[in-house]
C-alpha positions as CSV (number, residue, x, y, z in Angstrom):
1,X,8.3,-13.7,-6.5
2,X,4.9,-12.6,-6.4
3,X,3.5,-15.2,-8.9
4,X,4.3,-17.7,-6.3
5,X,3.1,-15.5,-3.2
6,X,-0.3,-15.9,-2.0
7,X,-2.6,-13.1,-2.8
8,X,-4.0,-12.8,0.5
9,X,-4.2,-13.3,3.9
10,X,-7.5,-15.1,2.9
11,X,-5.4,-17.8,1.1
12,X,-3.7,-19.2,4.5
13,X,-4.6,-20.1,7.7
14,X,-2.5,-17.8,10.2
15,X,0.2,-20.2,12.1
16,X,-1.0,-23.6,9.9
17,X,2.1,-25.7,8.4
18,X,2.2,-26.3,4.7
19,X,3.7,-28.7,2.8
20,X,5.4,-28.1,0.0
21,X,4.0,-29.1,-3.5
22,X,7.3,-30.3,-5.1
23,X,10.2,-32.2,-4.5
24,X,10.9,-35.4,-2.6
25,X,11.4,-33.9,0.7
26,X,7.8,-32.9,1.7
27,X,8.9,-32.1,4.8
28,X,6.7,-29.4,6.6
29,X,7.3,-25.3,5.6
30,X,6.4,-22.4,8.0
31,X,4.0,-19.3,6.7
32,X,5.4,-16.3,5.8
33,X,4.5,-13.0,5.1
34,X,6.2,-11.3,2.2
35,X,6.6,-7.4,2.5
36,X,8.5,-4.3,0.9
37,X,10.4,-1.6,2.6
38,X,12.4,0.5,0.5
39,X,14.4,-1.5,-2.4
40,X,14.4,-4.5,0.5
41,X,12.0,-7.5,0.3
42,X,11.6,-9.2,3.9
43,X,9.3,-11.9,5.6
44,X,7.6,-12.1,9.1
45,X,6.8,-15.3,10.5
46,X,2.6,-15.7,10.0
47,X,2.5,-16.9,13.7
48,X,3.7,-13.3,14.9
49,X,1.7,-11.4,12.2
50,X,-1.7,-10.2,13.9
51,X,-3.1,-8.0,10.7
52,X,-2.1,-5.6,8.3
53,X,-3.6,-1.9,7.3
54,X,-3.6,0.8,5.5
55,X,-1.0,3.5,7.2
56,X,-2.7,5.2,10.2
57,X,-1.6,8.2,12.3
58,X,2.0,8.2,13.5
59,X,3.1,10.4,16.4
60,X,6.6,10.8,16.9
61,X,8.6,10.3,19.8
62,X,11.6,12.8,20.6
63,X,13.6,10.2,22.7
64,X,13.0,6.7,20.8
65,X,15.8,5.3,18.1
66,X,15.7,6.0,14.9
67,X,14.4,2.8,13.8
68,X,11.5,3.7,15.7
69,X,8.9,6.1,14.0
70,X,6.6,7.1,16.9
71,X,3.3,5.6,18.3
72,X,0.3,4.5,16.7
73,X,-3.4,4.0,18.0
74,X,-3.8,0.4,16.9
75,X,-7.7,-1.3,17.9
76,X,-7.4,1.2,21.1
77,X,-3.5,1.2,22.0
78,X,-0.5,2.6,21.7
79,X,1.9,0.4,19.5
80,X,5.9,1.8,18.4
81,X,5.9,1.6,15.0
82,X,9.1,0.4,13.4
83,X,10.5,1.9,9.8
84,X,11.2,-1.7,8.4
85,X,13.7,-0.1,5.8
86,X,15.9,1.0,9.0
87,X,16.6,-2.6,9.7
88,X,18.4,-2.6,6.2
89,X,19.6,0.6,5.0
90,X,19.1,3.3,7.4
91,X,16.8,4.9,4.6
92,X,13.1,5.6,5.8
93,X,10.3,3.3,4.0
94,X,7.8,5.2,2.0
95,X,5.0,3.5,4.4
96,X,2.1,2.6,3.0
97,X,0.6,-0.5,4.9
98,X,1.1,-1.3,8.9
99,X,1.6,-4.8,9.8
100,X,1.1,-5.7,13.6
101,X,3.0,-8.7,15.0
102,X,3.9,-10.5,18.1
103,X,7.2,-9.7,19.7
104,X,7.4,-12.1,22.8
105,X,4.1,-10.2,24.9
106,X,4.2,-6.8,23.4
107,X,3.0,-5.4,20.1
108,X,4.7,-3.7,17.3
109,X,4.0,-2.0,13.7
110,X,6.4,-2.6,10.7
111,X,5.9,0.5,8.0
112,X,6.2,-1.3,5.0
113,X,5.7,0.2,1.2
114,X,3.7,-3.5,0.4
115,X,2.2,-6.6,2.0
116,X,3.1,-8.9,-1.2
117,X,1.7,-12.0,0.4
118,X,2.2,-15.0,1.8
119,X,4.1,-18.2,1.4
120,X,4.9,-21.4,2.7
121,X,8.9,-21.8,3.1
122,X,10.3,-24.9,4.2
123,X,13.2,-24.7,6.5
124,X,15.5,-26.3,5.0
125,X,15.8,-23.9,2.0
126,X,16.4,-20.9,4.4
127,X,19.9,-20.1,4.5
128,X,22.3,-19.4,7.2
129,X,23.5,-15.9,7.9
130,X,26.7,-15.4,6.2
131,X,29.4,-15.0,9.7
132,X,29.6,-10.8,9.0
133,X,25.5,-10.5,9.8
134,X,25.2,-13.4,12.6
135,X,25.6,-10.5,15.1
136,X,22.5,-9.0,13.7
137,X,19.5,-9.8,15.7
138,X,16.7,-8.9,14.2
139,X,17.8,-11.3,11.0
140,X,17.0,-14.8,11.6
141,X,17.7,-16.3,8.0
142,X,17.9,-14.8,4.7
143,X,16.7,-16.6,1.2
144,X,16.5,-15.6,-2.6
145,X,13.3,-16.1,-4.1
146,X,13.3,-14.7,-8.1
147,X,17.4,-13.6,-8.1
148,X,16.1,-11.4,-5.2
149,X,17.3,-11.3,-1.8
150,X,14.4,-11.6,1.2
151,X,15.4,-11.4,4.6
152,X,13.4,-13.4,7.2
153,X,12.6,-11.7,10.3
154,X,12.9,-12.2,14.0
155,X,10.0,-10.9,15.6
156,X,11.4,-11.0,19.3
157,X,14.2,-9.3,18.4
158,X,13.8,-6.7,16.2
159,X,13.8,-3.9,19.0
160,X,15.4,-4.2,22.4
161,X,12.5,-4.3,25.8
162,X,14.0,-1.3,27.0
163,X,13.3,0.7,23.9
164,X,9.6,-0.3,24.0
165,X,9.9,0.6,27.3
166,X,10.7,4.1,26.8
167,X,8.1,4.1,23.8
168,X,5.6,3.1,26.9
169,X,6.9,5.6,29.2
170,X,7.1,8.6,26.8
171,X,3.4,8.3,25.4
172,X,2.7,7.6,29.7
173,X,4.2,11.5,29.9
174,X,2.3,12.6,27.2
């Protein structure tokens, strides 16, 4: 997968349309960034992705959900940072890189082992959920890229607005 993955954030313009390179359809293909968490491959939409960095301070909070790792101090504020392996396997990522994205008006942090890049997907070639994960929320489409399975992220709902609310409230008390 990565031989096809951009390099770099450098190599695409965040929120620009691609068209893809083969194929008769050249229908237009969203951005997406390619990450690792644990043995799980998984995309953001490039839209939602603000930047990525090296893993920062993480202070944990004793009343948010597991998926939730604590608060970071991200270009002066708070942000909940999110164990992107927990979405998958309930196993904690080994995080290495922080990648800050959009959720509706609010901020979040994925911990992610890797940012692997980005590429252009056209729509079309996303599949639909199988019926046993369409109640999952957070999983907008899944694909498989290289005989490996990559699921594609929904930004706005990978946490619920009343658990960022009592990640807000919490580090309020603090």
């Amino acid at each position: 997968m990565e031989s096809e993955v951009a390099k770099s954030a450098n190599d695409a313009v965040v929120g620009q349309l691609a068209a893809p390179t083969n194929g008769p359809d050249r229908a237009a293909a969203a951005l997406w960034l390619f990450c690792r968490a644990g043995s799980h491959s998984f995309a953001l939409p490039m839209p939602h992705v603000i930047e990525t960095m090296r893993r920062l301070r993480i202070e944990k909070l004793s009343a948010a959900p597991p998926l939730v790792l604590g608060l970071s101090i991200i270009r002066g504020e708070p942000v909940p940072v999110i164990d992107a392996a927990m979405l998958f396997d309930g196993q904690l990522t080994k995080c290495e890189r922080l990648i800050t994205a959009r959720t509706g008006n609010r901020t979040i942090a994925f911990a992610a082992e890797a940012v692997l890049g980005i590429r252009a997907i056209p729509s079309q070639e996303l599949e639909r959920l199988p019926a046993l994960l369409r109640n999952v929320e957070a999983i907008e489409a899944i694909k498989t890229l290289d005989e490996e399975l990559v699921f594609f992220l929904n930004t706005a709902r990978i946490i619920p607005d009343s658990a960022l609310d009592l990640c807000n409230s919490e580090q309020v008390e603090a």
